[in-house]
N, C-alpha and C positions, 0 to 999 in steps of 0.2 A: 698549656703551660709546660713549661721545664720541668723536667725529673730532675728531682733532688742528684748533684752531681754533675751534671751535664752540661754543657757549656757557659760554662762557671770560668771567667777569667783570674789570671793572678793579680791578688789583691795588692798594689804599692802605696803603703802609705808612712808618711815620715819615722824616725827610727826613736825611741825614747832617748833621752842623753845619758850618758854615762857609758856608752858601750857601742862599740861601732855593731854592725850585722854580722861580720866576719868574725867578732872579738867572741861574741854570745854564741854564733851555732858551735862556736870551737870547745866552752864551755859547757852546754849541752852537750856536745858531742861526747867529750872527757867522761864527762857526768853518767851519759850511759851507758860507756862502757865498761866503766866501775861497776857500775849495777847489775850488767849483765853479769858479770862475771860473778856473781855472788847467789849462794840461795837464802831470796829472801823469803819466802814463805815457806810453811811448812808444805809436807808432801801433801798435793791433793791429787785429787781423781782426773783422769786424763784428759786434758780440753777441749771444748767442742771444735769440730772442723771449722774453721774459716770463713765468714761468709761474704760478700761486698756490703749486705748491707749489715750494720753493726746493730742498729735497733730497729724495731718491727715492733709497731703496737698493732693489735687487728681487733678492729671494731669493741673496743675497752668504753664500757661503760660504769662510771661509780660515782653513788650517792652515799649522802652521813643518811640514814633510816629511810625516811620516804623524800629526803630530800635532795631533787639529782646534782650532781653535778659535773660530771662529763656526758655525753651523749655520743655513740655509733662515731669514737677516735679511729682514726683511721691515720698514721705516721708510718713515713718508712727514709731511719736517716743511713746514708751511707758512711762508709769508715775517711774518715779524715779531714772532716769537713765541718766548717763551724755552721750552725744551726740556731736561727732566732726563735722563738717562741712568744709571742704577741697578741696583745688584745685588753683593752680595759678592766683594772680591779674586778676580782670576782670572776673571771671568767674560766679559769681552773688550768695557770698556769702552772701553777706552783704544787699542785695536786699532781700533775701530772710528771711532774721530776720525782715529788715521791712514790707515784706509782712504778718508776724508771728504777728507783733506786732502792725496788723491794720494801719500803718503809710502810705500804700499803697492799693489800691486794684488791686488784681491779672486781667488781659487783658480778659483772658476765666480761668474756672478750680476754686477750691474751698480751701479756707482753713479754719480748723476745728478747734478750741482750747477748747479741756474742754466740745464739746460739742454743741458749736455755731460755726457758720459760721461768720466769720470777715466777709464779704461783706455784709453782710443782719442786719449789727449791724444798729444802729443809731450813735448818736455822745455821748449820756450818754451810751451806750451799750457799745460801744469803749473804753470810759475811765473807766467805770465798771471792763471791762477785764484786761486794762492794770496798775490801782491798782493791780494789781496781779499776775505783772512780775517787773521783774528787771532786770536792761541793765548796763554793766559796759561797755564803752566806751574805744577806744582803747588808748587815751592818757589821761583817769580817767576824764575829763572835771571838777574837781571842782569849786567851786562858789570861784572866787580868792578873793572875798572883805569878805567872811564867813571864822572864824577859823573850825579848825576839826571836834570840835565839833556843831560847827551849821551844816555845811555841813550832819552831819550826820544826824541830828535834822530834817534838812529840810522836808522832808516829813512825821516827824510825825506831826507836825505842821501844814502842809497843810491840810492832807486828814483825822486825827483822831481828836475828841476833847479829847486826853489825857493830863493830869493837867501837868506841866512843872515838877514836882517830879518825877512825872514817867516816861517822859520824857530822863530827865538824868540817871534815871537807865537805861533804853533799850541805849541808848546811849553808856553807858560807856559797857555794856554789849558785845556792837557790836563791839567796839573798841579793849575790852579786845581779841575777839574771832580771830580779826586779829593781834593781836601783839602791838596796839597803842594807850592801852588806858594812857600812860604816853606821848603821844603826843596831847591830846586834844586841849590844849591849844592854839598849833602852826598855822601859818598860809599857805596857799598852797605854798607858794613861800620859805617855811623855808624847805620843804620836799624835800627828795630824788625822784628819778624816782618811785622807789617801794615802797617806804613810799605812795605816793599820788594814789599809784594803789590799796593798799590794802586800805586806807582811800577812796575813791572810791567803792570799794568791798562792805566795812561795810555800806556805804549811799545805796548801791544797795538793800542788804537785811534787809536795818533799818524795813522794814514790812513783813517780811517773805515771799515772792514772791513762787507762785504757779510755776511759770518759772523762770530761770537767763538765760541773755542772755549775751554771752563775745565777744565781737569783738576784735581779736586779742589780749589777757591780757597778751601774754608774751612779745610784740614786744619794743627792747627797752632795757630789763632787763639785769641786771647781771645775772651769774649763781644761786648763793644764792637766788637771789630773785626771779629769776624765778622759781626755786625749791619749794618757801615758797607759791607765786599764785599759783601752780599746786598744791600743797598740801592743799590747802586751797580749790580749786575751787571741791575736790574730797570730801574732807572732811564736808563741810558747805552741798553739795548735799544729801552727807550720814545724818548727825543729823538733818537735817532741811525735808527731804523727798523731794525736788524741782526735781524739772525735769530742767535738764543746756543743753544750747546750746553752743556750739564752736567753734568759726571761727578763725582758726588758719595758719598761716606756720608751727609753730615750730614744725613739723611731730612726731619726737621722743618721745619729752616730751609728745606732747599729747596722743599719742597712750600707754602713761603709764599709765594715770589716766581714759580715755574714755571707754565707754562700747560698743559702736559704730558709726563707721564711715559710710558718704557720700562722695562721691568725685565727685566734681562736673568740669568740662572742657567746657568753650565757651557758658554755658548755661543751658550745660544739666548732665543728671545725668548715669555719666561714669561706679560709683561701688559703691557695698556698702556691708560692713560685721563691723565683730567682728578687732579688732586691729590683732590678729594672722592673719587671710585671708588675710587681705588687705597687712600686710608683705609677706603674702606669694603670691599673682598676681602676676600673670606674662605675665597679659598684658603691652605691653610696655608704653604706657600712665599712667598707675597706678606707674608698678615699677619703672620709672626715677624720679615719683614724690616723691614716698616712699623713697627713697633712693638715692633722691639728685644726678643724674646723670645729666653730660654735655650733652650727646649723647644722642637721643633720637629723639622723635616724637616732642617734645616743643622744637622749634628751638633758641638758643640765637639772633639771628638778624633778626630785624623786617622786612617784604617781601620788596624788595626793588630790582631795576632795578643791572645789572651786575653793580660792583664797577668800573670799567673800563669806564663805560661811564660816570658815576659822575665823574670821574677825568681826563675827556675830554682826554685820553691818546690815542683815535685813530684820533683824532683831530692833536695833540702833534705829532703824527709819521708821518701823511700826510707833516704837516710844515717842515719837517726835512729837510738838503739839500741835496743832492746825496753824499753818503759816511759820511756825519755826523754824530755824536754819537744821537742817539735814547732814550729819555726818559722811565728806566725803570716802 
């Protein structure tokens, strides 16, 4: 297989409306260098060198008590590159974002971001790093008693002492950059499904996140709008330099915008390539996944005693009287 990174072509796929390519990176572009020039956080400890690759999980295992639920994780994502994360309900995708994002610590086995190891942080070390990601939630969680725009406000307010002027330009900036800065106004409950997902989006990267992390951002969607999140989550990764995570179902759509896949099953880590390999497995466990089959290794009916005896029908046949008709 492909090493994550590696002959990985540029992705083209249509542009959302509202903003040409040229009109957006110009806006990002503004955007950051506002930001650079400012200090937003407070003074920390001096940061680790550099590396290609940005996370490194090694051999991470973690269970709730004796219950497992990763197994011998073995990742290694590089800087600037969107990253799917895959595999049927239950298989511990979404465990493993929070193990990524400090929210957890791994049973045995290490995980690396940037350089540090999340288990050997402290509690200002923790939150040091995770200033420096951003999580879009699978049903966008916004602050329902904040309009749009405080939502989006929210963490600059927290973690910068940026003047409320400048404020509402990053603001309106990030709004423009997803389609909604004529909805600032509005409040959660005035939104569409995809409205509140992309307003979400923009509160994710109101700080420019060294990570984005998506737990499921298509599930839910129309086609348009799932089209306009994937085009977004491809696009905001490319001008902004982030490195994105992706925990998804929707196979397709993701493997349009990803530059590589995990696939993970019951815990552990079943495969992993570029979007071409991973269609083209043919292990059976990868291709039913890939390609939405009934038949396969992942059974539709959860392990359960012969259906004949839940429906007490050798019970039913004993009771019957000699020549009586028999329950079929």
């Amino acid at each position: 297989m492909t090493a994550p990174g590696q002959g990985v072509g540029t992705h083209q796929r249509a542009m959302p409306s509202g903003a040409s390519g040229k009109d957006r990176s110009g806006v990002w572009l503004h955007c950051q260098s506002r930001l650079e020039s400012l200090p937003l956080f407070p003074a920390a400890t001096a940061a680790p060198v550099a590396t290609e690759s940005l996370i490194e999980i090694k051999d991470v295992n973690f269970a709730y008590a004796e219950r497992p639920i990763l197994t011998g994780i073995n990742m290694t994502i590089p800087r600037g590159k969107v990253v799917a994360l895959m595999g049927i309900s239950g298989s511990g995708k979404t465990t493993l974002l929070r193990l990524m994002g400090g929210v957890m610590k791994p049973t045995t086995g290490e995980v690396w971001i940037n350089g540090e190891c999340t288990s050997k942080l402290d509690t200002q070390g923790i939150y040091r790093m995770r200033r420096r990601m951003g999580m879009l939630f699978q049903f966008g969680a916004l602050f329902t008693d904040l309009s749009v725009y405080d939502n989006v406000a929210f963490q600059m307010r927290e973690h910068t002492g940026l003047p409320e002027s400048m404020i509402r330009d990053l603001v309106m900036m990030k709004l423009h950059a997803v389609g909604l800065r004529g909805a600032h106004k509005l409040m959660p409950a005035e939104l569409s499904g995809g409205m509140a997902r992309r307003v979400a989006l923009a509160r994710a990267i109101a700080l420019d996140p060294m990570i984005m992390m998506y737990d499921e951002p298509f599930t839910g969607l129309d086609p348009i709008s799932l089209g306009v999140i994937a085009n977004l989550v491809r696009e905001l990764n490319d001008t902004l330099g982030t490195t994105s995570l992706v925990v998804t179902h929707d196979v397709q759509e993701a493997l349009d915008v990803v530059d590589y896949v995990y696939y993970l099953s019951d815990g552990k880590m079943m495969a992993h390539g570029t979007p071409e390999e991973m269609r083209a497995n043919k292990d059976p466990l990868v291709y039913q996944f890939v390609h939405g089959e009934a038949e396969g290794p992942v059974a539709y009916q959860y392990p359960s005693k012969d259906f004949s005896v839940d429906l007490k029908l050798g019970a039913r046949r004993e009771a019957s009287p000699p020549g009586g008709r028999r329950a079929a």
